[in-house]
C-alpha positions in Angstrom: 29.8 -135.2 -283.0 28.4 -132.8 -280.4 26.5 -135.7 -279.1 29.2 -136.8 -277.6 29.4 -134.1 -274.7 26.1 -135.1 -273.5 25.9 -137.0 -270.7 23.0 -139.6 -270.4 22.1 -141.5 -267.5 23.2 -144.9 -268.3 23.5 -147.4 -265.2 27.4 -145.9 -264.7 26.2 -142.3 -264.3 23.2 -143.9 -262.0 25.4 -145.9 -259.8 28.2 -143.3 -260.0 25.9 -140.8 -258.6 24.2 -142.9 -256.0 27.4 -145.3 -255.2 28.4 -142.6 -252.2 24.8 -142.8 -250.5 24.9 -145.3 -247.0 22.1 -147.6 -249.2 22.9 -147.1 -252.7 20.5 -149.8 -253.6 17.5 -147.6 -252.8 18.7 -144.7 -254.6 19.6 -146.8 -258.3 15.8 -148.8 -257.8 14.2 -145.2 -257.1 16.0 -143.7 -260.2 15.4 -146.2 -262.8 12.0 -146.4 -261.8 11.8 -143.4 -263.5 11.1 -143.6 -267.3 13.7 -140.6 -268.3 16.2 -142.1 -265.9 18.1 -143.0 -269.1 18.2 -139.8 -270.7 19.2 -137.6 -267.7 21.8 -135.9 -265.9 23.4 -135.6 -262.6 21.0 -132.9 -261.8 18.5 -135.2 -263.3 18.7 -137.9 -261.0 19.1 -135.7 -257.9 15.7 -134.2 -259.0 14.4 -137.9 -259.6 15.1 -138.6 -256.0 13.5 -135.8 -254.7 10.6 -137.2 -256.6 10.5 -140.4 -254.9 11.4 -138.8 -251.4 8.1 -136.6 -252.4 6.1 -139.2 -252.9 7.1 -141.0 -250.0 5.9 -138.3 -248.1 2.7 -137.9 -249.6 2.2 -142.2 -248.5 3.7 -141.3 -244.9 0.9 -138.8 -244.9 -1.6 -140.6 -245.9 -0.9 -143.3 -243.5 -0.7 -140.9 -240.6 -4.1 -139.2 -241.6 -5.4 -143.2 -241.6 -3.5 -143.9 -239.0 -4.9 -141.3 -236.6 -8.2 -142.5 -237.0 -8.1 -145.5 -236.1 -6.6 -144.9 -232.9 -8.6 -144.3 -229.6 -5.9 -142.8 -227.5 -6.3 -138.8 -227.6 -2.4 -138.0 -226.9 -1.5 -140.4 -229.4 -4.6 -139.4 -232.3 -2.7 -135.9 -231.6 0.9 -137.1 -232.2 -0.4 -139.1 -235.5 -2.3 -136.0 -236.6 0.8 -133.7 -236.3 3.2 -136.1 -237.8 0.6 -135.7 -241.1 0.9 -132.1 -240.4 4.9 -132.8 -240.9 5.0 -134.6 -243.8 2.9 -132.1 -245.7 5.1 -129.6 -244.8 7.9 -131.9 -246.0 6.2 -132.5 -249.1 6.2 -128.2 -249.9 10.2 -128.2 -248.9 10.5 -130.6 -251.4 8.7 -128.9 -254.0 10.6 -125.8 -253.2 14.0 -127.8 -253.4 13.1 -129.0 -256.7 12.7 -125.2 -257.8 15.9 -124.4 -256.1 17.5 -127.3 -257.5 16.1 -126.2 -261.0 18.2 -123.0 -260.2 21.4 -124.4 -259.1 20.7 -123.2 -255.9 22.9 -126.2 -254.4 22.9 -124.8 -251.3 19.5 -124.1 -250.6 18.2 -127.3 -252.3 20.3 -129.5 -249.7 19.5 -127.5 -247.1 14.7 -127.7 -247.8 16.2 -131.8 -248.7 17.9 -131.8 -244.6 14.5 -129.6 -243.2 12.3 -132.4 -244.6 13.9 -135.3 -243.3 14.3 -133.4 -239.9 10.2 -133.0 -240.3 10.3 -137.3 -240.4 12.4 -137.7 -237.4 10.3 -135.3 -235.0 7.0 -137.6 -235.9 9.4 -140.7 -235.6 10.9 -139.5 -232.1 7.3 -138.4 -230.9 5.6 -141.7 -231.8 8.3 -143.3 -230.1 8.1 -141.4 -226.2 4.9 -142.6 -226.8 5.6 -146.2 -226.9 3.9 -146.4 -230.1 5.1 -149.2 -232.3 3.6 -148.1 -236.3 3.5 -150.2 -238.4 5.9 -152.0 -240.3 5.2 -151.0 -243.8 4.7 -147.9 -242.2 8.5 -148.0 -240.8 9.4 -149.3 -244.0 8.3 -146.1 -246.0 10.3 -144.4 -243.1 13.8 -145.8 -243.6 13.2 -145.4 -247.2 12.3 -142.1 -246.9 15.5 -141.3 -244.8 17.8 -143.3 -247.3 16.7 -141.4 -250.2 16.9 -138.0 -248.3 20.3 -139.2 -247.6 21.0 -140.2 -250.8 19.9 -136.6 -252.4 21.9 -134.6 -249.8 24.9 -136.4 -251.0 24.7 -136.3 -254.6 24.4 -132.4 -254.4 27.3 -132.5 -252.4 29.3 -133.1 -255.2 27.5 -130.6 -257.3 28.9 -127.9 -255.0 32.4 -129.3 -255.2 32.8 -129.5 -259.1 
């Protein structure tokens, strides 16, 4: 009987929680690629995106670090290199909004969730005065990296309205 005040993360809870993000298809494949994505929460699958917005940021800066040596101009080899800078810094505001999160810390978690997106579009808007065109799979990780930040942002929303 008191099983039935637990909540599991069965595909209604998923696309409940991820129905009110601008590309809720990213958010439901990032959380069910989880193997616990069936036996979590709300807070749950916020902290599952966080995961897969982390780990998006350890590729981005991977590909940057690549990226930046393969390059020949110096102005642009120094853009590349910060913008791996960035996304290792957005990689420990994640970790700390998963600690927050943990917490309840609402607040704070959207706000390191917002401070490592922002970290994305400074390398994006630097590459581009640059009239640097990355690459696509590079600019792929990108938008998906902003749609799950998105996505997080707004399911913790609602956590601070309940």
């Amino acid at each position: 009987m008191g099983h039935r005040n637990l909540v599991s993360a069965d595909d209604t809870l998923i696309k409940t929680q991820c129905h009110n993000a601008k590309v809720p298809k990213a958010c439901i494949q990032c959380v069910k690629s989880d193997s616990h994505s069936q036996s979590t929460d709300k807070v749950g699958i916020a902290a599952i995106v966080i995961t897969c917005i982390s780990n998006k940021a350890v590729t981005l800066e991977s590909n940057m670090t690549v990226l930046a040596s393969s390059v020949h101009d110096k102005k642009l080899k120094l853009v590349l290199q910060d913008c791996q800078k960035e996304f290792s810094d957005a990689k420990t505001n994640l970790t700390t909004a998963m600690d927050r999160l943990k917490n309840k810390d609402y607040d704070q978690t959207n706000y390191l969730v917002n401070h490592a997106l922002q970290k994305e579009f400074y390398c994006k808007n630097n590459v581009g005065d640059l009239q640097y065109t990355l690459p696509t799979t590079v600019l792929n990780d990108m938008t998906l990296y902003e749609e799950l930040s998105e996505a997080a942002m707004r399911i913790i929303d609602r956590f601070l309205w309940v």
